[in-house]
C-alpha positions as CSV (number, residue, x, y, z in Angstrom):
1,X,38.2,14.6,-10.5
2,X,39.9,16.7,-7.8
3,X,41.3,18.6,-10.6
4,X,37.7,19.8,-11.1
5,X,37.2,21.0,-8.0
6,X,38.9,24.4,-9.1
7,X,37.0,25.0,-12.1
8,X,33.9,27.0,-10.3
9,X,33.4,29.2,-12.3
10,X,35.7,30.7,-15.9
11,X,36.7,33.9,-13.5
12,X,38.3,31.2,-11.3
13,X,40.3,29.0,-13.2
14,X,44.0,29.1,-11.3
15,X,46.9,30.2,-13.5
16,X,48.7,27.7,-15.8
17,X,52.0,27.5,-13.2
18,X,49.2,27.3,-10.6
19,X,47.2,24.3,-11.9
20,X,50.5,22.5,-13.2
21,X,52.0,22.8,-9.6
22,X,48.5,21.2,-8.2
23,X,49.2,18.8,-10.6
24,X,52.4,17.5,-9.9
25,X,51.3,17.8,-6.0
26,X,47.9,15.7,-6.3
27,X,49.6,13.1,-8.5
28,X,52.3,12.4,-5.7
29,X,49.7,12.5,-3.0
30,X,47.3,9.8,-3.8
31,X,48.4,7.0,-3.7
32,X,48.7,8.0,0.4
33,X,45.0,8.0,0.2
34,X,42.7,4.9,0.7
35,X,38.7,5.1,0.0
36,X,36.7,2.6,1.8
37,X,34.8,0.8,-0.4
38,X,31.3,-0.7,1.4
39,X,29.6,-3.6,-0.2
40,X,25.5,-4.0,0.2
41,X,23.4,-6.5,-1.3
42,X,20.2,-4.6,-0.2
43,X,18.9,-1.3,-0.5
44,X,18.3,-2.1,3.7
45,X,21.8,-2.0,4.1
46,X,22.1,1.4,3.0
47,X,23.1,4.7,5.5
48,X,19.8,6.2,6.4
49,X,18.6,9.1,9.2
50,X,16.3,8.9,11.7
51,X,13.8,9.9,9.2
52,X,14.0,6.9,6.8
53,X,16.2,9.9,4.2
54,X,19.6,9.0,3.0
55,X,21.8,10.3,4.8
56,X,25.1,10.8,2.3
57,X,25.2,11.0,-1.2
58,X,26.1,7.4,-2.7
59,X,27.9,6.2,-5.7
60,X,27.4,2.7,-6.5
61,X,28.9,0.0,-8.8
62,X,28.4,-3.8,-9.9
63,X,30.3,-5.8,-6.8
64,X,31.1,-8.9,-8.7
65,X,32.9,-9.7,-11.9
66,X,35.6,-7.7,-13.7
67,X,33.7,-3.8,-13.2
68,X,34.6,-4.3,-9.1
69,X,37.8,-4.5,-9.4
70,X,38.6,-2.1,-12.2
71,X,36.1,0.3,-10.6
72,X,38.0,-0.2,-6.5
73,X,41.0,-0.1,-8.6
74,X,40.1,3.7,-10.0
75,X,38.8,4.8,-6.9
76,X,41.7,3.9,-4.7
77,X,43.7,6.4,-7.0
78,X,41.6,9.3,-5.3
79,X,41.3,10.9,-2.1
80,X,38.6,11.0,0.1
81,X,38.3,14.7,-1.2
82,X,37.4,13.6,-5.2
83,X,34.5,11.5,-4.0
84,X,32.5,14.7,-3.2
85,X,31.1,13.5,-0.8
86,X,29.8,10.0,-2.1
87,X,30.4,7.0,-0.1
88,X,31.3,4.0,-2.6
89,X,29.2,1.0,-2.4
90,X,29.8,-2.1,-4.4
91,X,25.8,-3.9,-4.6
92,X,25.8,-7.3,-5.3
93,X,22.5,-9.6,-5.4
94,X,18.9,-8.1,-5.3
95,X,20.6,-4.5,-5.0
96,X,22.9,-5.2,-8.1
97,X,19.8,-6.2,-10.0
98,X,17.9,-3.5,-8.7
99,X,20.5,-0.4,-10.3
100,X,22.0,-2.3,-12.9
101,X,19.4,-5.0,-14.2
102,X,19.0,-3.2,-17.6
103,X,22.1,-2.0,-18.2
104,X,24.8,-4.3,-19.9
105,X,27.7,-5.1,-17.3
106,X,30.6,-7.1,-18.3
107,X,31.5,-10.6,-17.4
108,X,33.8,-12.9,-16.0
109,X,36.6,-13.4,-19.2
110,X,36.5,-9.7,-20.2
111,X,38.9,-6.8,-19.3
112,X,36.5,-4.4,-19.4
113,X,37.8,-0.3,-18.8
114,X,36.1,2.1,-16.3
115,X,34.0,3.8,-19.4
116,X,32.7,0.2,-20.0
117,X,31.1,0.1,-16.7
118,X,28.0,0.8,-15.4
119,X,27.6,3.2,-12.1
120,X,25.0,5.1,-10.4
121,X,24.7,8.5,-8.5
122,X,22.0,8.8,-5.4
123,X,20.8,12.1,-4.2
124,X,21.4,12.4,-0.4
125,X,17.6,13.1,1.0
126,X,15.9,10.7,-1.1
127,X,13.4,8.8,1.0
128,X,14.0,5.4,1.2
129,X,10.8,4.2,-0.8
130,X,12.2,5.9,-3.4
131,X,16.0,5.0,-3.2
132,X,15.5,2.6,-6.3
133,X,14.3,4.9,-8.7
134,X,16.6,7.4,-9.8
135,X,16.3,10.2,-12.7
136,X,18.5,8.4,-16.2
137,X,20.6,11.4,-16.1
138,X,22.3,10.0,-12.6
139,X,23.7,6.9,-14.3
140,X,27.2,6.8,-16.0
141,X,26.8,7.6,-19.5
142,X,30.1,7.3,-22.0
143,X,28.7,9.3,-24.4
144,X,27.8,12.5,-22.1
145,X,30.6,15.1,-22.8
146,X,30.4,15.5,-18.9
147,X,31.3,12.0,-18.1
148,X,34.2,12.1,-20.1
149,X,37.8,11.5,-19.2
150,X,37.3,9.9,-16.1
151,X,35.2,12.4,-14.9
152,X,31.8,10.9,-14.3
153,X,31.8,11.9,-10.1
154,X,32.9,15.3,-11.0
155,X,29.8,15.7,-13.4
156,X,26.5,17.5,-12.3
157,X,25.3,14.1,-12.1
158,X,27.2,13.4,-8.9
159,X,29.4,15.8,-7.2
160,X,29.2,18.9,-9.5
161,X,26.3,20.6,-8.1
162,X,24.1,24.1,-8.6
163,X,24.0,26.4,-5.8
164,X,21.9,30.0,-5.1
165,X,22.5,32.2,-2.7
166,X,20.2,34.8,-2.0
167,X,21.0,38.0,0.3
168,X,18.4,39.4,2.6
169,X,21.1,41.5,4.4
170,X,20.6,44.8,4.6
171,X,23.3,45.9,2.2
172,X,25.2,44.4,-0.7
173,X,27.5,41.5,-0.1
174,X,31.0,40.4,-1.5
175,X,30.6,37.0,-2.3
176,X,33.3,34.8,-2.3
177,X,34.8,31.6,-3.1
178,X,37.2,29.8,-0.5
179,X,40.3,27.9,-2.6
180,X,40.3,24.4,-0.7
181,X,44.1,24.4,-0.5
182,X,45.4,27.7,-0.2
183,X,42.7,28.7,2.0
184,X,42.8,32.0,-0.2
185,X,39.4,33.7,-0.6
186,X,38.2,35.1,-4.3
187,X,35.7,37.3,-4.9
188,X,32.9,36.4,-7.6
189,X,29.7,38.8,-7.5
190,X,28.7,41.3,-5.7
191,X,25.7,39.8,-4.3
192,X,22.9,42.5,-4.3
193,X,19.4,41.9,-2.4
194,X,16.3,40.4,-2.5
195,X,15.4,37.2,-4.9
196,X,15.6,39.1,-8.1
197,X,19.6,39.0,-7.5
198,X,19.9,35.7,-6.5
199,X,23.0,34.0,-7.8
200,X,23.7,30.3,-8.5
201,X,26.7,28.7,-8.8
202,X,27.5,24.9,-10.4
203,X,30.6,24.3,-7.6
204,X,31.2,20.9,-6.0
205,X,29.8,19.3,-3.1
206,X,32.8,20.5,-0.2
207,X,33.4,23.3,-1.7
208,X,33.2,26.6,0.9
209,X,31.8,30.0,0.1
210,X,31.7,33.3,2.3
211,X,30.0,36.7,1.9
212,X,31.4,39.4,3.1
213,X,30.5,43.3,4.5
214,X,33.4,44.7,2.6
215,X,32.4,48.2,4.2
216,X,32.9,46.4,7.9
217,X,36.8,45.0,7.8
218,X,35.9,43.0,5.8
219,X,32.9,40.9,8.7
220,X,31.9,37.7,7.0
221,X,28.2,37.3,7.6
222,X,27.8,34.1,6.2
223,X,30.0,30.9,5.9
224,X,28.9,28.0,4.2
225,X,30.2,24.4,2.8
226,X,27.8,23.4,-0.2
227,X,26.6,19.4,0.7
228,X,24.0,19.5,-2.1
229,X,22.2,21.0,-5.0
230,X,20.1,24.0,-3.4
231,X,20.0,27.8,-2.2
232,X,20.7,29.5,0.9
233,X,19.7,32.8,2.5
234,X,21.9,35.3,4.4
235,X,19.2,36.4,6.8
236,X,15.9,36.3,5.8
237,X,13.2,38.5,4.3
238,X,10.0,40.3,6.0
239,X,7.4,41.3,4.3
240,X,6.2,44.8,5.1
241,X,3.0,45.5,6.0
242,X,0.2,48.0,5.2
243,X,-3.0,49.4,6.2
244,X,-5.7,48.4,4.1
245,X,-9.4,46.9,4.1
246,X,-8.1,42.7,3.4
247,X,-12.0,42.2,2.9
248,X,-12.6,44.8,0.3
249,X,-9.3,43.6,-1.6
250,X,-10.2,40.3,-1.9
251,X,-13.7,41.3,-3.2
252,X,-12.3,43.3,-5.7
253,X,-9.4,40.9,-6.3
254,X,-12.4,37.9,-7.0
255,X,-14.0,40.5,-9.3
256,X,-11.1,40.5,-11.4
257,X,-10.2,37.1,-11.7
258,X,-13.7,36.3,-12.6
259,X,-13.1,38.1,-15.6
260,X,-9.9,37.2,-16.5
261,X,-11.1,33.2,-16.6
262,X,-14.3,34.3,-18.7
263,X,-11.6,36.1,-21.2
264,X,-10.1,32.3,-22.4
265,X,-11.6,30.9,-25.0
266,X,-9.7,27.7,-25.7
267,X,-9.9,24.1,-23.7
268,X,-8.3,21.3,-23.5
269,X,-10.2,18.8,-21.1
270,X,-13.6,18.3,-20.6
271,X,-13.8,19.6,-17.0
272,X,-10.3,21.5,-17.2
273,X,-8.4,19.5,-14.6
274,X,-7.7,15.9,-13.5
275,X,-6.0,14.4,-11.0
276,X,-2.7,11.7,-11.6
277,X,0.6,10.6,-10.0
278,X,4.6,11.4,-10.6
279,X,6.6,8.8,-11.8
280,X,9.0,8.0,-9.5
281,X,12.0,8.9,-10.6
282,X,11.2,12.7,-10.7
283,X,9.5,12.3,-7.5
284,X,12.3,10.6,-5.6
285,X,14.4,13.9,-6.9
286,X,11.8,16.2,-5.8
287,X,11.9,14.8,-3.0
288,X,15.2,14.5,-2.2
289,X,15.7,18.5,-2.9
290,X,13.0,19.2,-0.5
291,X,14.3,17.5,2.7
292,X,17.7,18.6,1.8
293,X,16.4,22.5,1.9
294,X,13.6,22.3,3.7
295,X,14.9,23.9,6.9
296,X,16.2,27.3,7.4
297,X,18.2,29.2,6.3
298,X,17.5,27.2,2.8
299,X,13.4,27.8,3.2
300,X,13.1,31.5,3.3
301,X,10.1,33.5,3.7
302,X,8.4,34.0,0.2
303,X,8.5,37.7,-1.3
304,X,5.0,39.0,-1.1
305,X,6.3,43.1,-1.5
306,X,2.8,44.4,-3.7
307,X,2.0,40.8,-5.0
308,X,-1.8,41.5,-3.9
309,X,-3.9,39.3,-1.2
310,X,-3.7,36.0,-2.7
311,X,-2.0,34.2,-0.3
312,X,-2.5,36.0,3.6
313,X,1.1,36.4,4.8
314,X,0.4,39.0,7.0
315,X,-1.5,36.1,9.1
316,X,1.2,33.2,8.8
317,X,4.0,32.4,6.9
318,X,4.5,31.5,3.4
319,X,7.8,29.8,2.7
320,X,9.7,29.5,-0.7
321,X,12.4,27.5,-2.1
322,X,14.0,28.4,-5.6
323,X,15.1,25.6,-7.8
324,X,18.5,25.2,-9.2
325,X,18.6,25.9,-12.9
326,X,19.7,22.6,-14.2
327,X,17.3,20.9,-11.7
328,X,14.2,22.8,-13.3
329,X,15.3,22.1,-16.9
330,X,15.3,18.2,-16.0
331,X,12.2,18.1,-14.0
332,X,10.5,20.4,-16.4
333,X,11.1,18.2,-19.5
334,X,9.7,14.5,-17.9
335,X,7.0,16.7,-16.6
336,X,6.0,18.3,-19.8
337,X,5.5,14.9,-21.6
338,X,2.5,14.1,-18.2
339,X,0.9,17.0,-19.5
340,X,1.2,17.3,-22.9
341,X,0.0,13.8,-22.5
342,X,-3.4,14.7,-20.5
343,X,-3.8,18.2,-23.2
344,X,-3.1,16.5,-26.3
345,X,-1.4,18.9,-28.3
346,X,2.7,20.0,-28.4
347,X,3.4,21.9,-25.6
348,X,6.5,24.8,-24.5
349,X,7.5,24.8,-21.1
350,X,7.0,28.7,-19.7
351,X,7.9,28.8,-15.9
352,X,8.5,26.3,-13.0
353,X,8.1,28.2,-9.6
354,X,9.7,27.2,-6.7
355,X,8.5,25.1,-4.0
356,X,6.6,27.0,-2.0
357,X,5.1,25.7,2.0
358,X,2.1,26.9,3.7
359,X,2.0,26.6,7.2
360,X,-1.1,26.1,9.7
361,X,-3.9,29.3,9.0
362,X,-3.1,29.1,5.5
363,X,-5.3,30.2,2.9
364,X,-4.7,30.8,-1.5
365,X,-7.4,32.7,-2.5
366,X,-9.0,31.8,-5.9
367,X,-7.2,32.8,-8.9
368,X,-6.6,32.1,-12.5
369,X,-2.8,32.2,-14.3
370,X,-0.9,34.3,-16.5
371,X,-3.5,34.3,-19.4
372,X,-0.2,34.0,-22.2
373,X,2.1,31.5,-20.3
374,X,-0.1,29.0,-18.2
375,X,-2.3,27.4,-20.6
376,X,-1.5,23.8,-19.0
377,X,-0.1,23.4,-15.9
378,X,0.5,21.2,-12.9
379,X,0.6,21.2,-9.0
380,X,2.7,18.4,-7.2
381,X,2.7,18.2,-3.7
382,X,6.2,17.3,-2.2
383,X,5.8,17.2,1.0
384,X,2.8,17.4,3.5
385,X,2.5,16.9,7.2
386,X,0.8,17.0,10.2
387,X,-2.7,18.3,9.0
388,X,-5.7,17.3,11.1
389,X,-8.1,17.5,8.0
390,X,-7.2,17.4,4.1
391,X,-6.2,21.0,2.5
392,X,-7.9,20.4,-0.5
393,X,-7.3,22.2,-4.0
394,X,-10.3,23.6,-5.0
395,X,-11.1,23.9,-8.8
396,X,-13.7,25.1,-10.8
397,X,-14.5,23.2,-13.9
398,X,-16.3,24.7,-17.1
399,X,-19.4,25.2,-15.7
400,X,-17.9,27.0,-12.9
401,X,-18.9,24.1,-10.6
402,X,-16.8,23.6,-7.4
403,X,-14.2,20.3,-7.4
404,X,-12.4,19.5,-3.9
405,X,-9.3,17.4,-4.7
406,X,-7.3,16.2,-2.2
407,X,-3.5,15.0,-2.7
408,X,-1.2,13.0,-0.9
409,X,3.1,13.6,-1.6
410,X,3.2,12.6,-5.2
411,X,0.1,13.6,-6.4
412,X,-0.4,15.8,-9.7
413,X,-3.0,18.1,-10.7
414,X,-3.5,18.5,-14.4
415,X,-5.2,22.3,-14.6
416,X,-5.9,24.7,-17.6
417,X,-4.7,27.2,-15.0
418,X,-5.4,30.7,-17.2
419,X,-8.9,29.9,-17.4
420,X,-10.0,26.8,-14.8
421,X,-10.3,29.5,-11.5
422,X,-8.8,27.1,-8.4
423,X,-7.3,28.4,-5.2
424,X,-7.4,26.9,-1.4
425,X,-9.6,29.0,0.7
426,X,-9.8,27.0,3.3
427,X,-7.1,27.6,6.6
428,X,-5.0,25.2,6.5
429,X,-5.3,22.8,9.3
430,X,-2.2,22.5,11.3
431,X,1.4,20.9,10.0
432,X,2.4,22.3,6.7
433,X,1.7,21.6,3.2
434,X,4.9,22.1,-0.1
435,X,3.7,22.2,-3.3
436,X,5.4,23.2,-6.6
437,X,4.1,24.1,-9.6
438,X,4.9,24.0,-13.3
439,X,3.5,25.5,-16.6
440,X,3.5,25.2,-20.0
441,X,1.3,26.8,-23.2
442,X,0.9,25.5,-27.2
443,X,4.1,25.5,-29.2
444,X,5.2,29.6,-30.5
445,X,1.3,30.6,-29.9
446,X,1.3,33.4,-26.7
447,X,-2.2,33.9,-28.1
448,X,-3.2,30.7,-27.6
449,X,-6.4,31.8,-25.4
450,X,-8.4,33.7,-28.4
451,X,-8.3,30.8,-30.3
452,X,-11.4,28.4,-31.0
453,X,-10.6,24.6,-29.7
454,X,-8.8,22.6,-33.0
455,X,-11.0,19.4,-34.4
456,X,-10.6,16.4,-31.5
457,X,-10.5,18.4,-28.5
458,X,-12.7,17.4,-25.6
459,X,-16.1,19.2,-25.2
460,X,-16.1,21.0,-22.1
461,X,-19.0,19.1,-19.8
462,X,-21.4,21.1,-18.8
463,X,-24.5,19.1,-18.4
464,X,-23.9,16.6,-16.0
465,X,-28.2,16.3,-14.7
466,X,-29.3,15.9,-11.3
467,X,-26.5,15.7,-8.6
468,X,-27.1,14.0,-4.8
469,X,-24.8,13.8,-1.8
470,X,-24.1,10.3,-1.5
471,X,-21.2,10.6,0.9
472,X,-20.6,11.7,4.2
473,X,-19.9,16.5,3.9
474,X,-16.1,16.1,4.6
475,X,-15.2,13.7,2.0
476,X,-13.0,14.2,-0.9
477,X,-11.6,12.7,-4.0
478,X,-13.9,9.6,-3.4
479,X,-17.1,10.6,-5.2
480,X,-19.0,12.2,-2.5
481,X,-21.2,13.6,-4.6
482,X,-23.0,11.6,-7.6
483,X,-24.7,12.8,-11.0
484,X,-26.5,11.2,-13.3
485,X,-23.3,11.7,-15.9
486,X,-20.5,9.7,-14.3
487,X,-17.8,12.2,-16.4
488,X,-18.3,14.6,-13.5
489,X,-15.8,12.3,-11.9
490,X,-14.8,11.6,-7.8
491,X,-13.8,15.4,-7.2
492,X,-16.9,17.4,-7.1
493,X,-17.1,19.2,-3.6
494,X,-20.1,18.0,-1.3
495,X,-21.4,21.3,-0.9
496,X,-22.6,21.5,-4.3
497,X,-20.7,25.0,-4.7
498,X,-21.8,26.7,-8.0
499,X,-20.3,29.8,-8.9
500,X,-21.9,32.7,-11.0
501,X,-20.2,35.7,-10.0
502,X,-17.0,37.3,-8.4
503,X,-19.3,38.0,-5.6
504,X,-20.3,34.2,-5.4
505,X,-16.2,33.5,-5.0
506,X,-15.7,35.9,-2.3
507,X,-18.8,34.9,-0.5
508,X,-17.1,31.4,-0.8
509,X,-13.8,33.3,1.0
510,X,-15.7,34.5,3.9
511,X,-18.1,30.6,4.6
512,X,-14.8,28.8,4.6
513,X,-12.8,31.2,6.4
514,X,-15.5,31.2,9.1
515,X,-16.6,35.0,9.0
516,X,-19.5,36.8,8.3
517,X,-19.8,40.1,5.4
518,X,-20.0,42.6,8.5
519,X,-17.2,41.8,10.1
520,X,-13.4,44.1,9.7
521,X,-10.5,42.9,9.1
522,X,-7.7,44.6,8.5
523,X,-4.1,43.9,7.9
524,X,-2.3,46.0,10.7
């Protein structure tokens, strides 16, 4: 496993006298080495923060029968170094049952091999509510190429990890790779600026990476040991500002989305969104990415360089977290089955953006997607906290009819985002709210949107009758508001909001926003 440790990247791979002399030298060192091995019987006993997050990475393995001790037996041939970072836990009782209750172990009488045993990566990060749940691919699988040979911790599903790094400098960087024995430094990109440049890595959890000012002797501006699969910025961005009318663009930017949603022909849901829940798993990996990045220099100001008015940056931040490659093609692919699932028909995933956090003053105007990509897509909220009233989604349904859904961490909303307009115009209300959001469109068919709806698709509702408040005005999600047609669902807002125009949206903007058609605003 420590072997791996050198294999960053093909550019980096140590020259054959090199690696044989780290051989000989590694193979006469460990036995000198001794891993402490921690046994738990609950998932109580496991090291946590102040915030209920684990607080190290954890590899765990049955701790009774024949698996313990050929498993301590393999581990005590490794230094500390080769665990990446994973503290060994043997679970026994209700926490053995809880990792390993479906997987065959072997018993008492057999002399089982390390590839006959079961194990178990955990994320550092992961709350502890969701500690029991992780994604497949962290088990120990003897058929995955990457666990071969021994090598299960030094796979992507433990210590091998993906890591970005984005440069906000204000010149090119030399960015290089630290050799953990030597010391020696190797250069790998030249790391250029801004988010279109960013570069990730799959290194190892310890490993150490610098970036350099090679035009200033060589001044390292950043110096960083990777403890986790994420992305870190070397200074951060600011968004420039201009002077302009921020009333008159968003009037003519609700003008134009109001035609592009009328230019989609095609549904897929009745009322063109619903509301549902993550499974676990993915959530408690989401999750664990989040806390793990969600500070600086890893949460970065979002790029907002002649993106429009859609989100008002020139009033508060808008932070942004990219998503390691691998990590996006795993959550992507549990997440398309949700939604294929709630559109009926084979879908192809098109984009995963990154996970982006409003803070207090927020607002997201309305909007619909990219008309050829996001046909079906979904918002999951990560994280969310300290908010003094709910920041609710709001979502127009067929008959342009206003829904106010509010979500708690872990909630999904199911949206036909090219043509279901939905945006959250409503400031934000203190804390700070993550969401990321995925999308996906109909198998090889970029002109999806011209087409007429195939035979079994859902009419759009339209008619619902007469509708009452029945709730109290500052209720959501609990059926506030009741028709005659119970399909309308518990989401429709308890203003009644009805839109017929582009005007009618941006006379929504300036009610919620609490400001009146007269008034200025401008950006500077």
């Amino acid at each position: 496993d420590l072997l791996r440790r050198d294999k960053l990247t093909t550019t980096m791979l140590p020259t054959k006298a090199a690696f044989t002399t780290l051989l000989i030298l590694l193979q006469t060192l460990a036995p000198i080495f001794s891993v402490e091995i921690q046994v738990a019987s609950s998932l109580s006993q496991f090291p946590y923060d102040e915030n209920s997050h684990l607080s190290s990475h954890l590899y765990l393995f049955p701790g009774s029968g024949p698996c313990q001790s050929t498993i301590q037996e393999r581990l005590s041939s490794l230094s500390p170094e080769a665990l990446y970072g994973h503290v060994p836990i043997a679970v026994v009782g209700e926490a053995a049952e809880t990792f390993f209750h479906d997987r065959p172990i072997p018993q008492d009488g057999s002399s089982p091999t390390y590839e006959d045993c079961p194990a178990v990566c955990i994320d550092r990060g992961i709350d502890a509510s969701l500690v029991a749940h992780p994604m497949s691919y962290k088990y120990y699988d003897s058929s995955n190429p990457d666990h071969a040979g021994n090598n299960f911790l030094g796979s992507l599903s433990c210590g091998r990890v993906e890591f970005g790094f984005i440069n906000y400098y204000h010149k090119p960087l030399s960015l290089q790779w630290v050799d953990p024995i030597s010391g020696r430094r190797q250069h790998l990109y030249l790391l250029e600026r801004l988010e279109r440049n960013t570069k990730f890595i799959h290194t190892y959890v310890g490993h150490r990476f610098v970036a350099v000012d090679t035009e200033n002797d060589d001044e390292v501006i950043l110096d960083h040991v990777v403890e986790f699969n994420g992305i870190i910025g070397i200074k951060n961005h600011v968004n420039p500002h201009e002077k302009r009318d921020i009333k008159k663009a968003v009037q003519n930017t609700m003008g134009g989305e109001w035609r592009k949603h009328l230019a989609v022909t095609r549904t897929f849901s009745a009322l063109g969104f619903d509301k549902g829940r993550l499974p676990d798993d993915i959530f408690g990996s989401m999750r664990a990415f989040y806390y793990n990045n969600r500070n600086p220099p890893h949460r970065l100001l979002e790029e907002w360089d002649s993106k429009g008015v859609y989100v008002n940056y020139w009033e508060t931040d808008c932070n942004f977290m990219q998503i390691p490659w691998h990590l996006k093609h795993k959550w992507q692919g549990r997440l398309k089955d949700l939604v294929e699932a709630w559109a009926g028909v084979p879908l192809e995933q098109t984009d995963l953006y990154g996970v982006r956090q409003y803070e207090a003053g927020a607002r997201l105007l309305t909007h619909v997607d990219r008309i050829s990509t996001h046909a079906a897509s979904l918002i999951v909220n990560i994280a969310q906290g300290n908010l003094t009233r709910p920041w609710t989604v709001e979502v127009y349904d067929h008959a342009d009819r206003l829904h106010e859904v509010a979500m708690e961490p872990g909630d999904i909303v199911y949206y036909e985002s090219a043509k279901a307009l939905h945006g959250r115009n409503t400031p934000l209300a203190g804390g700070y709210y993550a969401n990321l959001f995925t999308h996906y469109r109909p198998v090889d068919d970029p002109m999806w949107y011209k087409k007429e709806n195939p035979e079994g698709t859902p009419e759009p509702l339209i008619d619902v009758g007469k509708c009452e408040l029945v709730g109290k005005p500052d209720e959501y999600s609990v059926g506030a508001v009741k028709c005659e047609n119970d399909a309308i669902g518990p989401h429709l807002s308890p203003t009644m909001f009805q839109a017929r125009s582009g005007e009618d949206l941006y006379q929504w903007w300036l009610k919620v926003g609490g400001m009146d058609d007269g008034e200025t605003i401008d950006e500077l």
